[in-house]
C-alpha positions, 0 to 999 in steps of 0.5 A: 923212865923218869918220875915225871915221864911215868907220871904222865903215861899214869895219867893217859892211862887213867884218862883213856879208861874213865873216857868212855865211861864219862861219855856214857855217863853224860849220854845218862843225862837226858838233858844233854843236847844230843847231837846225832837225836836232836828231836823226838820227831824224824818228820811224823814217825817217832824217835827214840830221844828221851825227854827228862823227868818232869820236864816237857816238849811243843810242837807244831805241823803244818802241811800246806794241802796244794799238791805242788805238781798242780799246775805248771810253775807259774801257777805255782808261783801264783800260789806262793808254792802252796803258802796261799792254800789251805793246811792241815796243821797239828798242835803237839804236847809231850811231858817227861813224866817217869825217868826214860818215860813220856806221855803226850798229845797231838790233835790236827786241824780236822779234829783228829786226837792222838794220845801217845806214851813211850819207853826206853826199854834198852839204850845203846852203850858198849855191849848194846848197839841200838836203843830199843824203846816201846811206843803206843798210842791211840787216834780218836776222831771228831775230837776224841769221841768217834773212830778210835785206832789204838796202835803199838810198837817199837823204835830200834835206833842207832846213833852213830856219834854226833853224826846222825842216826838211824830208825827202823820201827815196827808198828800196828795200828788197828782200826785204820781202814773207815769202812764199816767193819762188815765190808772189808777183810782188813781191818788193821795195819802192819808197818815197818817205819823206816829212816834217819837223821844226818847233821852235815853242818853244826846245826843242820841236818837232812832227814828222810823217812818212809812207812812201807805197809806189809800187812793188813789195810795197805791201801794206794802208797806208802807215804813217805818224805824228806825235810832240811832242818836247823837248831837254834838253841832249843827250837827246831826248825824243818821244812819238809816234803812228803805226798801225804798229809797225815801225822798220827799214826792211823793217818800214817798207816793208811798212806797217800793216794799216789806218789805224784802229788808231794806237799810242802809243809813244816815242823817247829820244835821248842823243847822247855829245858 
């Protein structure tokens, strides 16, 4: 073998050892787009991406409240499917106040508040295959000042490349049926969120998710949806379909009366670095 020649099988060598570990290390950097988790959001349940330190993140829900079963298609059409009704919508505010930590909140047009905080506890590297990141939260009605439904849990995800991932997270949330406290058995609720993220082109994606009850309060269905998205630099565009209204984690856990009226509705993203 000649000098060059074994110049050359050196540097491959040294190329494929410090690959993996330069993959890591940019995956370390919380600023790096990334590709498979690209919002902290699959539709309402949360995701395991991290938000760099000091740095924050807006969204906005919007659910229009026509169901879009009502009616034949010409009503509908009449409708502008669903764009003449009303709408439940949420303001969101998240900021990175600790490495691997976030803090936010969330308020909805009925006056519902949600203040919620998570932590990466674990990421996903080569000994490790899921990220493990702890989530809480606490739901107070009429502005903050009425019913209150603390709620506490985890999101195990795992990423796969940059083409997408997947979620399963259990969750409890106390406080979620309205009843007064006297009358009923069940007071609070256990569910395991479950869903993912694909991209099928280099900015879209397809996203689903549902949040089975398996314990506790489990009133009617489970609610559930699906949505397309697109990423335009650091906005994030979704439409979405889903039989309940709800984006806060008791509004979540109390479901959706029945699985036969579906909701359009959308979410915008903006992350601010």
């Amino acid at each position: 073998m000649t000098r060059s020649s074994s110049r050359l099988v050196v540097t491959l060598a040294i190329a494929l050892v410090c690959a993996p570990a330069a993959a890591f290390a940019q995956d370390d950097d919380d600023a790096v787009l990334n590709l498979a988790e690209q919002d902290f959001t699959l539709i309402t349940l949360p995701t395991a991406l991290r938000l760099p330190t000091y740095k924050s993140a807006f969204r906005v829900t919007h659910r229009f409240t026509r169901p879009l079963g009502e009616g034949d298609f010409g009503d509908l059409a009449s409708d502008m499917f669903g764009l003449d009704s009303g709408a439940q919508i949420g303001l969101e505010y998240r900021f990175g106040i600790i490495k691997n930590g976030q803090i936010g909140v969330h308020r909805t047009s009925n006056k519902t508040i949600q203040l919620f905080g998570q932590y990466d506890v674990l990421r996903q590297d080569r000994q490790l295959p899921v990220d493990i990141t702890a989530i809480l939260s606490m739901d107070g009605t009429n502005n903050f000042q009425d019913s209150y439904s603390p709620s506490v849990g985890a999101v195990v995800s795992r990423r796969f490349g940059t083409l997408g991932a997947l979620y399963l997270e259990p969750i409890w949330v106390n406080n979620t049926n309205e009843q007064p406290k006297e009358l009923v058995d069940h007071n609070d609720t256990f569910m395991i969120g479950v869903g993912g993220r694909l991209r099928v082109r280099p900015t879209v994606y397809v996203v689903a998710e549902l949040a089975p009850r398996v314990a506790g309060y489990k009133p009617d269905k489970m609610q559930m949806g699906f949505a397309v998205e697109k990423r335009a630099g650091g906005h994030t565009f979704q439409l979405n379909f889903s039989n309940a209204l709800g984006t806060t984690r008791a509004q979540v856990a109390r479901g959706a009366f029945n699985n036969d009226d579906w909701y359009m509705g959308f979410n915008i993203s903006r992350k601010f670095y």
